[in-house]
N, C-alpha and C positions, 0 to 999 in steps of 0.2 A: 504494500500500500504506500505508495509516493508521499503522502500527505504526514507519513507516521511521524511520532514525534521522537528520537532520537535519549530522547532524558527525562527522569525523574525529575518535572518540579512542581513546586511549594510556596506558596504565599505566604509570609508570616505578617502578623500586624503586632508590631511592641507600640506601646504606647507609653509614656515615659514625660513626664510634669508638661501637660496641656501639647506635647507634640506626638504626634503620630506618624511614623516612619512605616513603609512597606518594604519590606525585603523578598526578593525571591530566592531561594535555594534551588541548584539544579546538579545532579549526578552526572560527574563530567569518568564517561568509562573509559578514555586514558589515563589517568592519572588513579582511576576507583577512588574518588574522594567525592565532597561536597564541596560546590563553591555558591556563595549568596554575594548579592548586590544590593543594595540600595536605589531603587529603581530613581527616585526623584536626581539621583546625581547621575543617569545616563545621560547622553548625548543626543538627542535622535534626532535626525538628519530633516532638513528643510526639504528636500525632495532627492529624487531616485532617480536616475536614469530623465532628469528634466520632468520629472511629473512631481507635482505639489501634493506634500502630505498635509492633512488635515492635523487640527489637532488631537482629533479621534483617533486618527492613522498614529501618531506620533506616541501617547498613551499608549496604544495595544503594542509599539515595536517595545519601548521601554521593560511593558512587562513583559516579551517576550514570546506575544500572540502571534501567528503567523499571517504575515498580511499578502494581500493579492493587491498589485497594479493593474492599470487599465490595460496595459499591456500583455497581461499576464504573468507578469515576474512573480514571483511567492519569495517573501524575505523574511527573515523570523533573527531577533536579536538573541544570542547567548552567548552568556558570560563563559560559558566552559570552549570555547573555541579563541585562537590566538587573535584572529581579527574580527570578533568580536559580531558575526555576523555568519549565517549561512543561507544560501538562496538556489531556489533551481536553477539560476544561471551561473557562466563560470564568472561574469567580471561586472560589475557596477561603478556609475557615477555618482555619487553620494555627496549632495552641494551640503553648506550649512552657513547660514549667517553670523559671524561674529563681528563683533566690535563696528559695524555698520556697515562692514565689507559681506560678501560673500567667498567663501573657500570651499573649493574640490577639492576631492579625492576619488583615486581611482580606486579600484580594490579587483585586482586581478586574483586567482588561483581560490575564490570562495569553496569554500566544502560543500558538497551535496544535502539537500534537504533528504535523501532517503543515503541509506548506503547503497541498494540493491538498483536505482535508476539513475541513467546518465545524465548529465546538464544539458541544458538546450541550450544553444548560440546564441549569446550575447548580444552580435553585431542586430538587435533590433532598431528599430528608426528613433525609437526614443534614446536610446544608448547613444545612437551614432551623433543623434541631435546634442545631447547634451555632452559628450565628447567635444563636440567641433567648439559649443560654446567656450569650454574648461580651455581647449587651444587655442582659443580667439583670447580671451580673459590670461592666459599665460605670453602672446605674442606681445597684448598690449602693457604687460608689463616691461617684460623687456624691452622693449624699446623707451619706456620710461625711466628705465634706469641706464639705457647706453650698453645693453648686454645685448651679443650676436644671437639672431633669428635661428634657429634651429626649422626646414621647413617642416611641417605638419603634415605632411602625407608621409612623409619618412616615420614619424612618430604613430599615425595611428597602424601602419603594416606593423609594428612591434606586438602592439594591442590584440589584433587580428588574429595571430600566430597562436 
């Protein structure tokens, strides 16, 4: 079943002089231990492959629900994996707004949402979309700071691979 869920997890609610924390626990079977998070200090991403997450969307990634894009991407947040993320594709764009700017990230080599089914191809129109932006947004710095153009067709054949 594609959809299965990979780990053991657990909501706890401590409550502790008028604040109330959520923590998830989840069974990470490398390591055979427990790891918990504190869901309100996760990060979760302004939008995916150029598609905007709600703040509904952003809640269910935090705790760790597995969300579906319009596009059909399925992306599920967990703490027990190195980067922090696994999705039926191999590779996402992942914007996020800080400090008034906006910052990508690419996230190539995602782990499988099932062990037993392959990833579907990334290179979708939304990916590809908001790739070219994250290169347009990387071109127009450098040249802001007087650093040499790297072209960007050269950079997404990397991606592709």
């Amino acid at each position: 079943m594609p959809d299965k869920v990979l780990s053991i997890r657990q909501a706890l609610r401590i409550e502790a002089k008028k604040s109330r924390v959520i923590i998830y626990v989840e069974y990470d079977k490398l390591t055979k231990d427990f790891v918990g998070y504190d869901v309100s200090k996760v990060q979760a991403p302004d939008r995916i492959n150029g598609m905007l997450l709600s703040e509904e969307d952003k809640s269910a990634f935090k705790r760790g629900n597995l969300l579906e894009l319009a596009d059909g991407t399925k992306i599920q947040h967990r703490a027990s994996e190195p980067k922090g993320i696994i999705s039926d594709r191999k590779a996402l764009v992942l914007s996020v707004l800080i400090d008034g700017g906006i910052s990508y990230l690419l996230l190539r080599g995602i782990r499988s949402l099932s062990e037993n089914v392959d990833q579907k191809d990334h290179l979708t129109p939304a990916f590809n979309s908001a790739l070219a932006e994250m290169e347009g947004v990387k071109v127009s710095r450098q040249r802001e700071f007087g650093m040499p153009e790297l072209p960007v067709e050269s950079t997404m054949r990397k991606v592709g691979r």
